[in-house]
C-alpha positions as CSV (number, residue, x, y, z in Angstrom):
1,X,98.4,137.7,99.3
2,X,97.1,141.0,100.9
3,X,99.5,142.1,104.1
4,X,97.9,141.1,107.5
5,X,98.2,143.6,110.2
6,X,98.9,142.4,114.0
7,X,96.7,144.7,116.4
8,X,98.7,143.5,119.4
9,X,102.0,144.6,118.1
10,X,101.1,148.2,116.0
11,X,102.1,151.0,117.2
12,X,101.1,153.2,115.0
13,X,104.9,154.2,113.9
14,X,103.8,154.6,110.0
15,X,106.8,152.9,109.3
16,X,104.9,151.0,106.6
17,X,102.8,153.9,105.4
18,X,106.2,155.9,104.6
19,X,108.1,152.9,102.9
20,X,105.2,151.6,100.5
21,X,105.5,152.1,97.3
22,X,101.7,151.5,96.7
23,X,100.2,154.0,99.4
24,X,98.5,150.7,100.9
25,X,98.2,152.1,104.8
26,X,96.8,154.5,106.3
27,X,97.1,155.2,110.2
28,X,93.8,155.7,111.5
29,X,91.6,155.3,114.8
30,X,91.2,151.7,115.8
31,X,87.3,150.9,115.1
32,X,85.5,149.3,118.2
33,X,85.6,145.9,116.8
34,X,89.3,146.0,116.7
35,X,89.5,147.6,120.4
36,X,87.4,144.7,121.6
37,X,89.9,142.2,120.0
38,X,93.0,143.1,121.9
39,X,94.7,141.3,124.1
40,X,95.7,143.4,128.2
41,X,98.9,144.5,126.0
42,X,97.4,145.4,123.0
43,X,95.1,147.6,124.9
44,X,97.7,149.2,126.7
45,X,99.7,149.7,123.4
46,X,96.4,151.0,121.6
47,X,95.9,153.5,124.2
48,X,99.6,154.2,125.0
49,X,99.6,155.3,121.0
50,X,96.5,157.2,120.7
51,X,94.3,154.7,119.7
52,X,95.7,155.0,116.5
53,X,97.1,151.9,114.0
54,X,98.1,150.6,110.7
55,X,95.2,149.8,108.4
56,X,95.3,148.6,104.8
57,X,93.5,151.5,102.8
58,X,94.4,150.6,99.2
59,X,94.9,146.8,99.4
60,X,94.6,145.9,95.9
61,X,97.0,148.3,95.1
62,X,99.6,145.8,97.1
63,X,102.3,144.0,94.8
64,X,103.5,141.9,97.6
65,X,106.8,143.3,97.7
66,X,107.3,142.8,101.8
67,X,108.8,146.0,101.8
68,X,106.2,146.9,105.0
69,X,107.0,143.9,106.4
70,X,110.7,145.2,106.6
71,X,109.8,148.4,107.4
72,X,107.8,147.6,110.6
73,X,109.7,147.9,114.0
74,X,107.0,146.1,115.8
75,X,107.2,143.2,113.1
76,X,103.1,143.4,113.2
77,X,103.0,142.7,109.4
């Protein structure tokens, strides 16, 4: 099961990008598809943060280990 990344909640913190063992994430710009899928708070959030966010950028080299889902303050994995 490939990690699922909340847009409402990431903040872009790289929490997850630091602890995987895998180098699964990436913190990129959100695309336009993503911007138009936030919620008011997300928005804010996204643009609070420099449109930035989590993104899985080597999923199949996740082992399911949860250690992102740890990691993240925002719990948005």
């Amino acid at each position: 099961m490939l990690p699922v990344i909340d847009r409402n909640r990431c903040e872009a913190k790289a929490a997850c990008v630091e602890m995987c063992p895998n180098s699964v994430f990436e913190i990129r710009a959100l695309s336009d598809t993503d911007k138009a899928g936030l919620s008011l708070r997300g928005k804010m959030k996204a643009w609070f943060h420099g449109g930035q966010q989590a993104y899985l950028a080597n999923a199949q080299a996740c082992n399911e280990c949860g250690i992102c889902v740890s990691a993240c303050p925002e719990g948005a994995i």
